[in-house]
Structure formats: C-alpha cells, structure tokens
N, C-alpha and C positions, 0 to 999 in steps of 0.2 A: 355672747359674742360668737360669731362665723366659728371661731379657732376654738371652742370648746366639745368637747367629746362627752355624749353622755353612752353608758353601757348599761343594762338591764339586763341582771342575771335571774334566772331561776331557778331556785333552789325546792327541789323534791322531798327534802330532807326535814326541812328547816320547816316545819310546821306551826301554825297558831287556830287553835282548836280542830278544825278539819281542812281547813286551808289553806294550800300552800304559798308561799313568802315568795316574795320578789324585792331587789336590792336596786337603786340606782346609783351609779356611779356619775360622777362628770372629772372628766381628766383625774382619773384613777383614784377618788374623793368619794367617800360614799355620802350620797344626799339623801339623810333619813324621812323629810320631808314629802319627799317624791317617792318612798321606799312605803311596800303593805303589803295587805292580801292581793295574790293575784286571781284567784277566781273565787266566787261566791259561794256560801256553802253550796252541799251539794244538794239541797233540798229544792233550789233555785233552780237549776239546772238538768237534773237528773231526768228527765223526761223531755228532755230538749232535743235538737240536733245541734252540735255544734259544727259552725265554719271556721277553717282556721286559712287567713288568705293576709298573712304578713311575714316582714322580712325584705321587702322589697326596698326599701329604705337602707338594711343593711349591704344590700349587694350593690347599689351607687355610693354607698361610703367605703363599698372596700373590703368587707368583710369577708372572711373566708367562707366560701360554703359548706363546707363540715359541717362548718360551727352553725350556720343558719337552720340547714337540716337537722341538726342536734337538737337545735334550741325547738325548733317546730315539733320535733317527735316527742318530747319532753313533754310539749303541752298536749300533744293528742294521750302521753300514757299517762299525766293526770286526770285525764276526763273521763279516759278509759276505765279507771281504778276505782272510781267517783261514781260512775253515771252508770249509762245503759250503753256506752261506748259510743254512740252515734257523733265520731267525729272525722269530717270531711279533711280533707287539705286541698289548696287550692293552687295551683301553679301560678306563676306570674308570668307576666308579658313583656316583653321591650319599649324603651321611648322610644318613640319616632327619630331622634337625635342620636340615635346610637347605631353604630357601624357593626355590621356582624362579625367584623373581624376583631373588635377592640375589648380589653376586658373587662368591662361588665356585663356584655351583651353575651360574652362565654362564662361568669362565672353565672350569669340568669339560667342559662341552659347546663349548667354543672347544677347545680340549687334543684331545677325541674328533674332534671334525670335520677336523683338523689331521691327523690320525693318517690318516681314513680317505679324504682329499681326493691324499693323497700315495701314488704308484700304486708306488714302489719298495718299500711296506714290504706284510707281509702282516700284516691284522688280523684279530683274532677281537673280533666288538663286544661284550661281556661286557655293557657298558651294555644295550642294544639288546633280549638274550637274559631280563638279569634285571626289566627293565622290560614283556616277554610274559606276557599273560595265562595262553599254553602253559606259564608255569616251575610256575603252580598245579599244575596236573595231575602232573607231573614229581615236585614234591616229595613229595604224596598218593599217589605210585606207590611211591617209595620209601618212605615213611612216612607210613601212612594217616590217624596219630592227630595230623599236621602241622595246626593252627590256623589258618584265615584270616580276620580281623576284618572287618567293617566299616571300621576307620580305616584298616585295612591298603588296601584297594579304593580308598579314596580320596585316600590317596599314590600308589598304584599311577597312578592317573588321570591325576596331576599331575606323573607323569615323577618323583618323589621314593621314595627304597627306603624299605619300610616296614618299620616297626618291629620285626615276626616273623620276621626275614628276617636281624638281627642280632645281636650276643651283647652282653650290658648294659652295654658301652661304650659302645655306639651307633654303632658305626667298623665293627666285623669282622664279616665275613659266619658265620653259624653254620657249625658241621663239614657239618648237610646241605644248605646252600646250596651251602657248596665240594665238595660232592659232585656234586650233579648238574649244577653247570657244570663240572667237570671232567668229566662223563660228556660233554659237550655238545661240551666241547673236544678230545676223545680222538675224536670222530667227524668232529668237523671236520680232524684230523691225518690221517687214515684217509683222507677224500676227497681230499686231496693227494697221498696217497700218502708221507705222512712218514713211516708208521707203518706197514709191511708184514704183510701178511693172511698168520697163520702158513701152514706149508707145508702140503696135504691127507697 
C-alpha cells in the first residue's frame, strides 16, 4: 500500500562469505525475503567499472541527505575494498515538477554538493552537464528534429530539467537524453583512463 515504508540498510559488517548484507525493512519490520547479498562476489565485478547513480528515490521521500551520501559512499568503500576501486558516483537531476525553492529540489542539491565536496569518491556531475546550455547542441547533433521551447529555456534558467528532456511521467530522462549523457560519460571514462583506447 501508498502508506508503507520500505528502508534498505547496509551493513559493512555483517558479511556472508565475501559479500556484504543488506536488510529490508518495511515500516520498521525487517523483510527477510527481500533481505541478501548486496553485491556479487568480488570475482564478478573486480575488473569492472562500477556506476553508482541512486538515491534519487530517497530525496522525493524525504530522506535526509547525510544519510543518502552515507549510504552511497558505503557502497563506493565496498567496491573500493573489493575491486580495482573503479567506482563512479553520479549526481542527480531535478523533476520538471519541482520548484527551486521547495525542499526536495534543496535537499537534491545538498545530496550533489555532498557527493562532490567529498575528494575520496569520483563524480560525474550528471546535474551540472544536463542543466548546460551545451546539452542543446548535443541533443540537435543527434537528433536534428529534437524540440526546444520557450518554457523549456526557462526551466533551464532556473536550474529545473524541463519538460522535453523527459518521458510523460515527468521522472525519466528520454532514450535521447540517456543517450547523449551516456556519450558524455563514456568520454569522461576514457580521460581516466577507465576505458582503454583500442589497440592500432
């Protein structure tokens, strides 16, 4: 039902062979069902890049951003501990629906400053890229027949994602939005060197 809370802890501690645990709660119940390993051994992963681009969920319910930033760094210094470290974090964006002065749209920009104030994680600002006037260009390169409004310009303005930019839920970014910030972030991989330049 609407009126139920569910909460997902993780626990660093609380190991099952190499893997760290994860707990769900719903209104304060722990549901062992829903309750496991949260990431795969490391043998899975350990040569991988991970992205970490959630939480977004938690700051329209309310959550505090500490706690969101906590919970994100948590998972990047399991992977870190685990792997080869390659773990990104990804900023989030505003709905369309949200006023810059109201608080989700400040605790989204408390969550992103949180992420990028903190020198142990590596970020890609997602925010930052889709609130550039350069993503216009970007999109119209890929997709000439791409639409920009008037009302669109002045969300843009206001730091708020506009309305073209998402699919009629008013939440998820369109297929060519996730397109060309994935083109944006595949280059930012590349300047780290995450992502090696095939062989000549």
């Amino acid at each position: 039902a609407g009126s139920n809370r569910y909460d997902l802890t993780l626990s660093t501690k609380a190991v099952q062979g190499k893997s760290p645990l994860y707990t769900v709660k719903m209104n304060g119940v722990d549901v062992p069902r829903l309750s496991g390993v949260f990431l795969p051994q490391p043998i899975d992963y350990k040569l991988g890049i991970n992205i970490v681009w959630i939480g977004k969920n938690d700051i329209t319910s309310g959550r505090d951003p500490q706690t969101i930033y906590e919970q994100t760094n948590a998972i990047c210094q399991t992977v870190d501990t685990r792997s080869t470290g390659k773990c990104l974090v990804m900023t989030h964006f505003s709905n369309p629906s949200w006023k810059n002065t109201e608080q989700q749209y400040l605790s989204l920009q408390r969550v992103n400053q949180l992420y990028k104030n903190d020198t142990s994680l590596t970020v890609f600002d997602a925010e930052q890229y889709l609130s550039n006037p350069a993503l216009i260009n970007d999109l119209k390169t890929v997709d000439p027949s791409f639409e920009w409004s008037v009302a669109d310009t002045q969300a843009h303005t206001l730091g708020i994602l506009p309305q073209s930019l998402v699919l009629s839920d008013g939440i998820h970014l369109k297929p060519l939005v996730n397109q060309v910030l994935t083109q944006k972030l595949f280059v930012r991989l590349k300047s780290m060197g995450w992502i090696p330049s095939p062989s000549p």
